[in-house]
N, C-alpha and C positions, 0 to 999 in steps of 0.2 A: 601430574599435570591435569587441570582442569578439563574437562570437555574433553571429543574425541579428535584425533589429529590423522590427518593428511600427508604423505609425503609427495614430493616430488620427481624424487626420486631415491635409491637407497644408498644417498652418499650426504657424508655435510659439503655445504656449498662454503667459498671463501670470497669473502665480500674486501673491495678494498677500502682505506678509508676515502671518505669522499664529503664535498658538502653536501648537504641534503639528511631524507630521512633515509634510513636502509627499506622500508616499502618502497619509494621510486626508483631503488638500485635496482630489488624485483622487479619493479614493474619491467623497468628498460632489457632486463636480462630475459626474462619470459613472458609465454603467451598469454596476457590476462583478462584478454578478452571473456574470455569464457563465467568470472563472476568468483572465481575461486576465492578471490583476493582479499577477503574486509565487502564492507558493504557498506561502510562510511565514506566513500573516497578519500583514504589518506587522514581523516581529519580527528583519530583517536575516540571516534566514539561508538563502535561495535564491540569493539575487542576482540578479535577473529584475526588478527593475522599477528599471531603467537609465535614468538622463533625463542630459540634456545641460545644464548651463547656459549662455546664451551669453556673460554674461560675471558678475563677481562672486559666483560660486561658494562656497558653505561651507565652511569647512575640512573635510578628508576623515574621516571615519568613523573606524573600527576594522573595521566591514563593509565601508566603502567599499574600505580597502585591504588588506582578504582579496580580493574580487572581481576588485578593478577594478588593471586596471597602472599604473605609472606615469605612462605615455604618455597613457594616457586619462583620470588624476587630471589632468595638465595640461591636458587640452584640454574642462574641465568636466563630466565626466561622475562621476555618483553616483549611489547607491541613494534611491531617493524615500523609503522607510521611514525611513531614516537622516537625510536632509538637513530642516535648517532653517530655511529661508529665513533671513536677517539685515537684507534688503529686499525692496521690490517686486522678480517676478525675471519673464524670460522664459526658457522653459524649452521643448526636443523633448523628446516623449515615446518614447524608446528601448527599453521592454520586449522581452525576447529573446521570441520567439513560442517555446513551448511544442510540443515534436515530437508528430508522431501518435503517439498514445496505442494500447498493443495492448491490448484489451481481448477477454482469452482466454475463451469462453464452451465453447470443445469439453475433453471429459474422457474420458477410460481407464475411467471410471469410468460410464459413459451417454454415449449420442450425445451431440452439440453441430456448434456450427457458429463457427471462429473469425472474428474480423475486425478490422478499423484504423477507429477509428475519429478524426478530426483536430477539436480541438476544440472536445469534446463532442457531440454526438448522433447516432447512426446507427443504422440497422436493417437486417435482410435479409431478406425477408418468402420465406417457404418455401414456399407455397401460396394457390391462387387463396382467396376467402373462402368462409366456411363458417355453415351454419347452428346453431343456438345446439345444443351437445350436452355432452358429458360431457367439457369445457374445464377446464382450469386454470393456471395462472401461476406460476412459480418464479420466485424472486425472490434475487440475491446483493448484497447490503449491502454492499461494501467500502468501507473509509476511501477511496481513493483512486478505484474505479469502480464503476458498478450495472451489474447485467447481468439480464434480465430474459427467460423464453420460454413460449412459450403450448404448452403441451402437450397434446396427447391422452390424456385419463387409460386408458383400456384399452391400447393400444399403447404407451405414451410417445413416442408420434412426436413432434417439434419442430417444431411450424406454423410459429413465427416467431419471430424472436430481436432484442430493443432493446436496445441496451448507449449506456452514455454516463458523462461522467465526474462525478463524485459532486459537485456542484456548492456542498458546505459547504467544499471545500477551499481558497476566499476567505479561511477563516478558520483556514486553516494544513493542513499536510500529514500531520497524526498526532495520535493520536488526545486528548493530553496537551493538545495544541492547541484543540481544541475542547470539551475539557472545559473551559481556561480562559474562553474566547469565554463558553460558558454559563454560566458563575460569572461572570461582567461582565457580565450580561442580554440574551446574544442567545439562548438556549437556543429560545425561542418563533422565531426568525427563521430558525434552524438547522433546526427541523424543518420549519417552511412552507417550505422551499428544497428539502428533498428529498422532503415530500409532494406539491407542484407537479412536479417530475421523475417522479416513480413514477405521477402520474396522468395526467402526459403519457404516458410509455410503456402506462400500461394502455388510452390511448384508441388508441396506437396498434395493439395490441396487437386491441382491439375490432372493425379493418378484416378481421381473417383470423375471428373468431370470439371473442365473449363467454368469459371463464372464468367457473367458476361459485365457484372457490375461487383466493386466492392463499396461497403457502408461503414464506415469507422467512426469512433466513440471514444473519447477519454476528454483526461481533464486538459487545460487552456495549456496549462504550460506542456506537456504531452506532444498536443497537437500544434502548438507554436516549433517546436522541437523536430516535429517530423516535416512542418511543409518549408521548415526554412527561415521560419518571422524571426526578426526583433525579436528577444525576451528583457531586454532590459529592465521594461517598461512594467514588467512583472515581479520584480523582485524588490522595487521602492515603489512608496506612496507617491501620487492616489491609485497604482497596481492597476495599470492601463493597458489590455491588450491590442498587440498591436491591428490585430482583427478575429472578430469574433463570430462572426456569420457562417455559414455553409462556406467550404471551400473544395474545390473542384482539383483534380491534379490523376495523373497516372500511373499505376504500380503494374509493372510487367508488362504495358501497353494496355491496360485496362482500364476502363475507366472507374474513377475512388471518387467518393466524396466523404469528406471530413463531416459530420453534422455542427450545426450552432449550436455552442453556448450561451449565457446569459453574460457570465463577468471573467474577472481573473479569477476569482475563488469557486467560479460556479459557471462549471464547464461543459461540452458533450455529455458525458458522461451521465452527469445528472440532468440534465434535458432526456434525454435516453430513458433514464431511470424512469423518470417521473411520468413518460409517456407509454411506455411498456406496462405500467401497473395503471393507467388510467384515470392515473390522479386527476388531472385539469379538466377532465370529462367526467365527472359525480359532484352531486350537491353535497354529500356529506365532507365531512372538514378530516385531513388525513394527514398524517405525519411522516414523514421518510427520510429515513438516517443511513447515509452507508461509510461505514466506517471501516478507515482505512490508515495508510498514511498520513491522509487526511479526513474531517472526519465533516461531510457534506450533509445540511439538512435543509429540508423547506418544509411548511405549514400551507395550507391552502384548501381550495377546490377549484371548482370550474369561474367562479372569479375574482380569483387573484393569489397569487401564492409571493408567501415572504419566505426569503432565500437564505442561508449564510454557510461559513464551512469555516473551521478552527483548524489550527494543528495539531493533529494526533501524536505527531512523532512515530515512531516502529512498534508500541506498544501491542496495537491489534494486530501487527502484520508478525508478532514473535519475534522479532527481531532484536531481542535483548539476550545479555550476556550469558543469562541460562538457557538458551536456545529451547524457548517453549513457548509454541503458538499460543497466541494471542485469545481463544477461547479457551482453552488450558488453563492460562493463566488467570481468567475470570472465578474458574472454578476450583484454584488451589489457594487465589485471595480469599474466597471465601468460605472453603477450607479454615484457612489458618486464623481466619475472625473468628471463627465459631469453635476454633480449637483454642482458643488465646495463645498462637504464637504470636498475634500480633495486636494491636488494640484499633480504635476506631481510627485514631490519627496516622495510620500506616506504620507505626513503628514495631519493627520486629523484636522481642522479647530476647534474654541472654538462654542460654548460647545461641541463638539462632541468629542474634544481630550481628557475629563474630562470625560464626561458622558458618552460617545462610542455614536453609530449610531444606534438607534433604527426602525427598521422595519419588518413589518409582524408578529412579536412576536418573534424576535431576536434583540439580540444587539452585533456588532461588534466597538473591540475594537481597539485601536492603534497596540497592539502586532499580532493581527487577520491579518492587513493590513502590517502590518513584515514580519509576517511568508510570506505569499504569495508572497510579495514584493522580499524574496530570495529565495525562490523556484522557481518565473519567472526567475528571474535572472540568476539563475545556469541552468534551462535549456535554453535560450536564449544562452549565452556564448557558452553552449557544441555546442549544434546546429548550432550556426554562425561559430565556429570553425571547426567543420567536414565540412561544407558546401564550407569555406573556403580552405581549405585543399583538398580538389577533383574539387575545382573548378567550381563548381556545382547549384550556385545561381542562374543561370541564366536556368540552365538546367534541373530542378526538375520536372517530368514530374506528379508525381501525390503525399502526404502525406497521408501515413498511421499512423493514431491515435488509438491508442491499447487500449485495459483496458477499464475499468466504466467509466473511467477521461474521456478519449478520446470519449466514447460515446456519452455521454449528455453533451458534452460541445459545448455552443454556437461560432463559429469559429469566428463570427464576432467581437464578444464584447471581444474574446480573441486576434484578433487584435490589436483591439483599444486598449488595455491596454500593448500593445507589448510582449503578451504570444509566441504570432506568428508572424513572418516575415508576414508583409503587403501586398508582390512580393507571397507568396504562399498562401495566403487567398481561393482562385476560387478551389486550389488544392489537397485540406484536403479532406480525407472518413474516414469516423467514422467506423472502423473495430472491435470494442467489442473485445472480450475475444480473442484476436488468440494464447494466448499459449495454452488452449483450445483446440480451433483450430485446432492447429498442430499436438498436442497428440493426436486428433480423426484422423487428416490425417493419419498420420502414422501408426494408430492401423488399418487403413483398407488397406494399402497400402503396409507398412513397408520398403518406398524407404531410405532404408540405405546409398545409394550411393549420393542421394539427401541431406540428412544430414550430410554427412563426404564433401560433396561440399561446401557447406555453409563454414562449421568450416574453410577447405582449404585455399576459397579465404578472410576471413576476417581478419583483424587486429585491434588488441584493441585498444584503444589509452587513458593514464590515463590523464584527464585534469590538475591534480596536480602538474604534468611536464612541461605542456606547457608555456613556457614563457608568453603568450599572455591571458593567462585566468584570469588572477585577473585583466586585463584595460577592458577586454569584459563585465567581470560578474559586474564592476562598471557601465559600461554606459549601464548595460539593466536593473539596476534596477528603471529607472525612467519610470511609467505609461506613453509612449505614444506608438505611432506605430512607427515602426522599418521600415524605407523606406529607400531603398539601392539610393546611390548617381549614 
């Protein structure tokens, strides 16, 4: 068996037949709140929830035989979202366990404090407790993790920091995903899932000292998720939120405020971002990518900033079949360029195309070097294009890399492989968490005027418009460097 497996307990389970997938038999039969489950929602594309049958097995998927090898199609193993029963079955339950999670809370941008956190909840309490004073609480929304700190509003010191992982991600791993969930009526289920989370962490949060205010940050659909809106309006064209401004509301009787974003694709988060590193406040012209699930950029200075954000998919977040974080995998593509397992077009070489690339106690497979293959690509294209569009290649005075991605990603080897422009190599700072960031900025500052500037001078730009994006996103998906003529 591929990957490493999980039990649930030390017995095989007996499923009966039923219509559906055998994943919603689990679901309905245990607790799966906790994330154990796939990270697809059901929809065959992690490949993580791995069962065995022991004998009369269903014929194999289309996902089954992306995943799974042949070896292990014979010897009854399939994806539970996929299989469905054809009789009573007895079935191991195989799901690949889920690697610690790095859930980046330190920034370039404001102290912090990083940590690992191993499926779902951890904390690093910074200080003995404290009596009730001039407390507050930043709060970062991510599709994929929350991270949360209690801060001292006159110092910004960081009393204490909760991070854990965003636990709607039962119901897939992006955000397209969850707007579907809530157009099928979990919408209410999705938000008690991460109001229960954030109000765990604020009690934990309560052991060092009371906030008197919280400040939260994430992307549109995040925050449509958590106050309750409409999402409809986000998952078709023209991707209208239902509101986008500052929004007020209460967590554990305290008073929250959600910050504005700019659109549906360009959300808190990156308002946060952008304000934390000081972007809208310098003349010189600055570039900021944080890449994620999704992969959020704008061009700009203090006036005016062009905005966009593409779909990454799970590629940066690791979240593919070889369970190997996303800067990892930056570093083993170009590895295997520079070793010719692979050539410029991402195609992996024999045996390697058959057997995947074994190294360190990974193996990466053809669809591994895919996924990442269009994840560089769609961010490459955004990026050339804003760049393009302001005119500004030549005049990027510094990049800002956001998020975990951004963090520990080696800039050079993501050169080489044409993640990044060749011409801004020298120019990258690895800025960690600044929606973070921005939400502790704010909770000590609360420059209002400073954030309604922002929203002012920028403009969104949806790439699905632009005529020019579908010949950009072809010619950045070949692994080399990107060198302007």
């Amino acid at each position: 068996m591929t990957g490493r497996k999980i039990s649930l307990c030390d017995k095989v389970y007996h499923f009966r037949k039923e219509k559906g997938s055998l994943f919603h038999q689990i679901l309905a039969a245990r607790d799966t709140v906790n994330g154990k489950f796939g990270s697809c929602g059901g929809r065959g594309a992690c490949g993580k929830c791995r069962v065995r049958f022991l004998k009369d097995a269903p014929l194999p998927s289309f996902a089954d035989r992306k995943f799974l090898t042949p070896q292990e199609l014979r010897e009854g193993y399939r994806l539970a979202c996929t299989a469905r029963p054809t009789m009573d079955c007895d079935v191991e339950i195989c799901f690949i366990q889920e690697k610690k999670a790095e859930i980046v809370t330190i920034s370039e941008a404001g102290k912090g404090t990083p940590e690992t956190i191993e499926k779902g909840r951890g904390k690093l309490p910074q200080s003995e407790p404290r009596a009730p004073g001039h407390l507050f609480c930043s709060v970062d929304i991510g599709t994929t993790t929350v991270a949360m700190q209690l801060v001292e509003k006159e110092t910004g010191r960081i009393l204490y920091t909760c991070a854990f992982q965003n636990p709607q991600r039962v119901y897939g791993v992006d955000v397209l995903a969850r707007i579907t969930a809530a157009q099928e009526g979990k919408g209410s289920l999705l938000r008690e899932l991460l109001l229960r989370e954030l109000e765990k962490g604020l009690k934990e949060l309560e052991t060092v000292g009371r906030p008197e205010q919280v400040v939260l940050a994430g992307n549109t659909t995040m925050g449509h998720l958590l106050l309750g809106y409409p999402v409809e309006s986000l998952g078709k064209a023209p991707f209208t939120p239902y509101h986008i401004g500052s929004s007020a509301f209460r967590l554990l009787d305290i008073p929250a405020l959600f910050l504005p974003g700019v659109s549906a694709f360009i959300g808190a988060d990156i308002v946060a971002g952008i304000y934390a590193c000081g972007m809208a406040e310098r003349e010189e012209l600055s570039l900021f990518i944080d890449l994620g699930t999704n992969g959020e950029m704008a061009v700009g200075n203090r006036d005016g900033l062009l905005c966009t954000a593409t779909a990454a998919g799970s590629a940066f977040e690791g979240d593919v079949s070889s369970q190997v974080i996303g800067t990892d995998m930056v570093s083993l593509a170009d590895e295997m360029l520079k070793n010719g397992i692979m050539d410029e077009t991402g195609l992996m070489d024999e045996p390697w195309f058959t057997e995947g690339y074994g190294t360190k106690g990974i193996r990466i497979r053809q669809q591994d070097i895919r996924s990442l293959q269009m994840a560089k690509a769609a961010v490459c294209a955004g990026a050339g294009i804003l760049l393009e569009r302001m005119g500004a290649w030549d005049k990027i005075d510094r990049v800002y890399l956001a998020g975990g991605f951004g963090y520990y990603l080696d800039v050079d080897k993501a050169a080489d492989i044409g993640l990044i422009p060749d011409v801004l190599r020298g120019r990258c700072r690895a800025m960690g968490n600044t929606s973070l960031a921005g939400a502790r900025r704010y909770g000590m500052r609360e420059e209002k005027e400073k954030l309604e500037r922002i929203i002012q001078i920028s403009q969104s730009l949806n790439l699905a418009r632009q005529p020019e994006f579908e010949a950009c996103y072809i010619d950045a998906m070949a692994f080399r460097r990107i060198c302007l003529q």
